[in-house]
TIVO-2410 file (N, C-alpha, C; in nm, 3 decimals):
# residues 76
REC num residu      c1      c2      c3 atome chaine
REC   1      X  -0.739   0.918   0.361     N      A
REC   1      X  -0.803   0.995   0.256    CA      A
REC   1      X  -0.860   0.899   0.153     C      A
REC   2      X  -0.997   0.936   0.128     N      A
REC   2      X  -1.072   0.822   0.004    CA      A
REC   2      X  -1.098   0.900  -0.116     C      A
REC   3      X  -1.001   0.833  -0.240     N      A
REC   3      X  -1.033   0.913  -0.350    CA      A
REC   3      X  -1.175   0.887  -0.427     C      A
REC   4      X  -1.232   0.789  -0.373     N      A
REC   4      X  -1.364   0.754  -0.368    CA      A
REC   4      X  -1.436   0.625  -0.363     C      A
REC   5      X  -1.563   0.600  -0.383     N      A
REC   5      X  -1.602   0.498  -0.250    CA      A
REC   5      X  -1.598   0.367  -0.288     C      A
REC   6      X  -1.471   0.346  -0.435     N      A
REC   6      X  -1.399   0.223  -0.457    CA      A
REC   6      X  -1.250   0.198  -0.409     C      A
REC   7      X  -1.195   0.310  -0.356     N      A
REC   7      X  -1.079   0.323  -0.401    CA      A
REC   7      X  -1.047   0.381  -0.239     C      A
REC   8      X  -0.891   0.310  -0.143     N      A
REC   8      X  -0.849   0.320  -0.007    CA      A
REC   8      X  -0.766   0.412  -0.049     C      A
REC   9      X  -0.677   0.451   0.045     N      A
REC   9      X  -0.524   0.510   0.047    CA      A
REC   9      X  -0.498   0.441   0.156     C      A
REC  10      X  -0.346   0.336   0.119     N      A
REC  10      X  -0.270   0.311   0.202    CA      A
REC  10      X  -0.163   0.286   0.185     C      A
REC  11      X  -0.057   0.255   0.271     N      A
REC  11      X   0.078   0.239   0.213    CA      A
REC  11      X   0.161   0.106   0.204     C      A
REC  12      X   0.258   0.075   0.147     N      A
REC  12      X   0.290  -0.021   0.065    CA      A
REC  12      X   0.451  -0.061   0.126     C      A
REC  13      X   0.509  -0.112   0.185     N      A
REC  13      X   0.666  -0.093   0.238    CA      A
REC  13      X   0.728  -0.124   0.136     C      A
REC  14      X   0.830  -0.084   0.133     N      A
REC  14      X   0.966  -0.018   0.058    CA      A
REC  14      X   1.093  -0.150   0.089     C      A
REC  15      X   1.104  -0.195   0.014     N      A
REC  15      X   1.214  -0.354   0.030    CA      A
REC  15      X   1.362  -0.241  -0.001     C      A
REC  16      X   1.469  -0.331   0.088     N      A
REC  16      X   1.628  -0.291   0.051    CA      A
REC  16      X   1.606  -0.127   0.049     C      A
REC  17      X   1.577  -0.093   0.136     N      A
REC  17      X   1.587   0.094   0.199    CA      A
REC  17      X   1.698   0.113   0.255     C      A
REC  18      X   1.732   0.017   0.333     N      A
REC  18      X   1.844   0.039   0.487    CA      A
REC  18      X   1.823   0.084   0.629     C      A
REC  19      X   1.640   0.137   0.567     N      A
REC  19      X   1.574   0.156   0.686    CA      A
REC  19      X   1.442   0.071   0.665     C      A
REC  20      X   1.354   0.159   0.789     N      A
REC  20      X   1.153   0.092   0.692    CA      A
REC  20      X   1.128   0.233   0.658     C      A
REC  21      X   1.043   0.181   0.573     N      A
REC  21      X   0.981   0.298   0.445    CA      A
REC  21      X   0.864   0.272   0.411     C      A
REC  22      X   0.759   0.346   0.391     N      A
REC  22      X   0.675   0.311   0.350    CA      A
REC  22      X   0.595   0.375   0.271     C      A
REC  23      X   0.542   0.348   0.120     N      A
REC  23      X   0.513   0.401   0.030    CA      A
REC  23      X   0.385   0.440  -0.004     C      A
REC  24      X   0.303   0.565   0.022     N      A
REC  24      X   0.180   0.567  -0.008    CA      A
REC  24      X   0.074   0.544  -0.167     C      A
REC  25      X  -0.035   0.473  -0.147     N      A
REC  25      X  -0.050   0.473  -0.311    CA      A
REC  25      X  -0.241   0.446  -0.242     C      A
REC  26      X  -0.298   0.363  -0.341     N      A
REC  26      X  -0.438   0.352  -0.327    CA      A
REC  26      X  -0.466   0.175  -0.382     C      A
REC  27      X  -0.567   0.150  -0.335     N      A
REC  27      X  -0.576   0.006  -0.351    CA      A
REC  27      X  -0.766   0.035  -0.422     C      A
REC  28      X  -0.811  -0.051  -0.467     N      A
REC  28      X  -0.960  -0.085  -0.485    CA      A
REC  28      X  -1.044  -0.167  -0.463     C      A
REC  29      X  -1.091  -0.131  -0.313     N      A
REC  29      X  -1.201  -0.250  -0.265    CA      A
REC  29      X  -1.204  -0.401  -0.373     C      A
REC  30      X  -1.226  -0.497  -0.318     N      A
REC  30      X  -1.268  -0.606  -0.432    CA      A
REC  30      X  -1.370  -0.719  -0.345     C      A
REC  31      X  -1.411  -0.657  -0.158     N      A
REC  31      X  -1.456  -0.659  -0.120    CA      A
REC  31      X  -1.396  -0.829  -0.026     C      A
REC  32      X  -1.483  -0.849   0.092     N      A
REC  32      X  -1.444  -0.888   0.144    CA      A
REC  32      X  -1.322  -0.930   0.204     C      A
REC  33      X  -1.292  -0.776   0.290     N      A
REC  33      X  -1.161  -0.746   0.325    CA      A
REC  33      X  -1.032  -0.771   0.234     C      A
REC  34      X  -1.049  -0.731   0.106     N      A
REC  34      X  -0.953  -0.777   0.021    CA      A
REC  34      X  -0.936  -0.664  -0.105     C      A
REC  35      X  -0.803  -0.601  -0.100     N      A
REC  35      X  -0.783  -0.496  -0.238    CA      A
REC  35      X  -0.690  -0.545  -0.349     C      A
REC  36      X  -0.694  -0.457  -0.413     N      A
REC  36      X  -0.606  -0.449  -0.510    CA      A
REC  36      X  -0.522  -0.320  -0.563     C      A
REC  37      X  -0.392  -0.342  -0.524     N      A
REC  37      X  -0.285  -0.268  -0.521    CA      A
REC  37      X  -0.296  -0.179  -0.714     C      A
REC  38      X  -0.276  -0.051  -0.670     N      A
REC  38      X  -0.269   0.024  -0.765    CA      A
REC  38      X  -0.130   0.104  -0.772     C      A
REC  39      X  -0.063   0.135  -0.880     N      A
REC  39      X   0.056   0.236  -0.851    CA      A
REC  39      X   0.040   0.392  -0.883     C      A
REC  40      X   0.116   0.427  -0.770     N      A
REC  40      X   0.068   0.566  -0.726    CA      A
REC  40      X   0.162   0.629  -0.939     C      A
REC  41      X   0.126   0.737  -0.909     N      A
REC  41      X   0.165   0.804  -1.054    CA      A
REC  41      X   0.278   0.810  -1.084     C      A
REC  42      X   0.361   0.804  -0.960     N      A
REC  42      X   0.486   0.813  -1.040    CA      A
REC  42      X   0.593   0.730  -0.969     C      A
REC  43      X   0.475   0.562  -0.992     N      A
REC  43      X   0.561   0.456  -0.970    CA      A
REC  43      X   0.715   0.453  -1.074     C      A
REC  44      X   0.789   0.355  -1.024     N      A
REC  44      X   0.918   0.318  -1.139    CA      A
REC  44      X   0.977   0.201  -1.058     C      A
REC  45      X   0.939   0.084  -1.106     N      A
REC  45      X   0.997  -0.017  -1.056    CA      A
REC  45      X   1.126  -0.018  -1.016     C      A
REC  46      X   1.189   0.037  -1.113     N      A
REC  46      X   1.312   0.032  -1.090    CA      A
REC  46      X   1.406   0.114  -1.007     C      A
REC  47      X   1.325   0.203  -0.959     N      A
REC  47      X   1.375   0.303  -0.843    CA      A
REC  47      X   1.307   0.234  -0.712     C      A
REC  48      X   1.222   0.171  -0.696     N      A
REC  48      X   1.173   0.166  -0.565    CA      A
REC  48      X   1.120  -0.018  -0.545     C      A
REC  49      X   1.152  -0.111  -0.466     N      A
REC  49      X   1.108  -0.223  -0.467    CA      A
REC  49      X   0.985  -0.240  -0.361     C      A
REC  50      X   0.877  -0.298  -0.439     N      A
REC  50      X   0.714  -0.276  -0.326    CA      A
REC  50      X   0.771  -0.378  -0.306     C      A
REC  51      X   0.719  -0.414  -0.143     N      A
REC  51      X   0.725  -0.516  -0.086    CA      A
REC  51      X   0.543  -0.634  -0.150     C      A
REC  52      X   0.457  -0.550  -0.175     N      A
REC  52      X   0.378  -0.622  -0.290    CA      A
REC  52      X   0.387  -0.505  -0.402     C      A
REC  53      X   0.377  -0.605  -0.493     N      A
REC  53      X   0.330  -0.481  -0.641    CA      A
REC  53      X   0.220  -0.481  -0.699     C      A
REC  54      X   0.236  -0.367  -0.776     N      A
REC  54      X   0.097  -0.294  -0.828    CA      A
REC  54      X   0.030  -0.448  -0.905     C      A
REC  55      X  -0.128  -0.413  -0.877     N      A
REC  55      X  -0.173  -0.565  -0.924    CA      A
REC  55      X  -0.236  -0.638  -0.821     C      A
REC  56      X  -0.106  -0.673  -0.737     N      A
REC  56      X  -0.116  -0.759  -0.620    CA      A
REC  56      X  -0.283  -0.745  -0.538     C      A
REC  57      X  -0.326  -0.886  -0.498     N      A
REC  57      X  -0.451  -0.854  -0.349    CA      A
REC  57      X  -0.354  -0.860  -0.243     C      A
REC  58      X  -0.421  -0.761  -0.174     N      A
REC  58      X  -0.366  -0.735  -0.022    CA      A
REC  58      X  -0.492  -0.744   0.073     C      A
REC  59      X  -0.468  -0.743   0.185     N      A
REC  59      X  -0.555  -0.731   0.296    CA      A
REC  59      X  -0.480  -0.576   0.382     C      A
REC  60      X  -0.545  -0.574   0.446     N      A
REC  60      X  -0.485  -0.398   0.507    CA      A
REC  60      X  -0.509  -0.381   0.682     C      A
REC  61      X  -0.387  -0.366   0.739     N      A
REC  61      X  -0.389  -0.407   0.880    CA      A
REC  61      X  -0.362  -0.258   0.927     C      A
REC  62      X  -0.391  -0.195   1.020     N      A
REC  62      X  -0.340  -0.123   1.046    CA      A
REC  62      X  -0.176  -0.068   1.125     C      A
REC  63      X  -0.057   0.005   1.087     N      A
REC  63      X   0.013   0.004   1.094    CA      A
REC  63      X   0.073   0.102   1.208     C      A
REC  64      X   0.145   0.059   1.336     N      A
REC  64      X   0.189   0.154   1.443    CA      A
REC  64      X   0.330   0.172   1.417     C      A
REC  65      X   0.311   0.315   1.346     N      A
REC  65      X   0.450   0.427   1.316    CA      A
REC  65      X   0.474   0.537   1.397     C      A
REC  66      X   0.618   0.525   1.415     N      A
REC  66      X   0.637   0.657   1.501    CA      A
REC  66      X   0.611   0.789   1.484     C      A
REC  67      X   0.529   0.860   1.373     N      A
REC  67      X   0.432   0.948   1.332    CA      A
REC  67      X   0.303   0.933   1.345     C      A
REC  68      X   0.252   0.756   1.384     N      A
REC  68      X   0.078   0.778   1.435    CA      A
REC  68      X   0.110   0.664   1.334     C      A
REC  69      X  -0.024   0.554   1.375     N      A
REC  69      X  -0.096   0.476   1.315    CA      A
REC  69      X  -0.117   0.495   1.128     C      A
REC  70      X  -0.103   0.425   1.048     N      A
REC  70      X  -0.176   0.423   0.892    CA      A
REC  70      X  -0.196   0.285   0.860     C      A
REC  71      X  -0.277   0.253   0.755     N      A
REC  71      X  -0.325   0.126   0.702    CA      A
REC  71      X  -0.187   0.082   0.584     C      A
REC  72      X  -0.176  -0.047   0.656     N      A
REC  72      X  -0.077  -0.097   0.559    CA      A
REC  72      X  -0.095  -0.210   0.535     C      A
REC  73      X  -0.075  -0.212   0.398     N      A
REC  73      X  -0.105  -0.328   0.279    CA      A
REC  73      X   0.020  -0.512   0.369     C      A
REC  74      X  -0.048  -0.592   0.329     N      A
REC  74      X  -0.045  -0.717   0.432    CA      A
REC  74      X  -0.094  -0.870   0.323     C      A
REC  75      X  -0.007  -0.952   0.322     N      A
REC  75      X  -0.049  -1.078   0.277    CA      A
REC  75      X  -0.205  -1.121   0.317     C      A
REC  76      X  -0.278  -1.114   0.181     N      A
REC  76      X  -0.415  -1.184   0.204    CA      A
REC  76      X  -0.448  -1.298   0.329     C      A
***
């Protein structure tokens, strides 16, 4: 889903879960295969550890979950 034609939706993994987790939010083109991590609205650091945080450039790989494929945020 594109909240518009700056801005991805993808998700973000979830550090110290006990499982994998993965957190949906939106990133903003900055172009050449490269975003920038935004926090979804009702981030709280302190409840949830991103494996990158809001801020962060990411690159975005696509991700094979046992619910189907999504784009997930990935070391530049």
């Amino acid at each position: 889903m594109s909240f518009s034609r700056s801005f991805i939706e993808l998700h973000v993994r979830l550090l110290n879960e006990g499982t994998e987790v993965f957190r949906p939010t939106r990133a903003l083109k900055l172009g050449g295969g490269l975003f920038k991590l935004v926090a979804s609205p009702d981030y709280d650091s302190g409840d949830e550890m991103w494996e990158h945080l809001p801020g962060a450039t990411v690159r975005v790989e696509l991700h094979h979950g046992v619910t189907g494929d999504f784009p997930l945020a990935v070391k530049p």
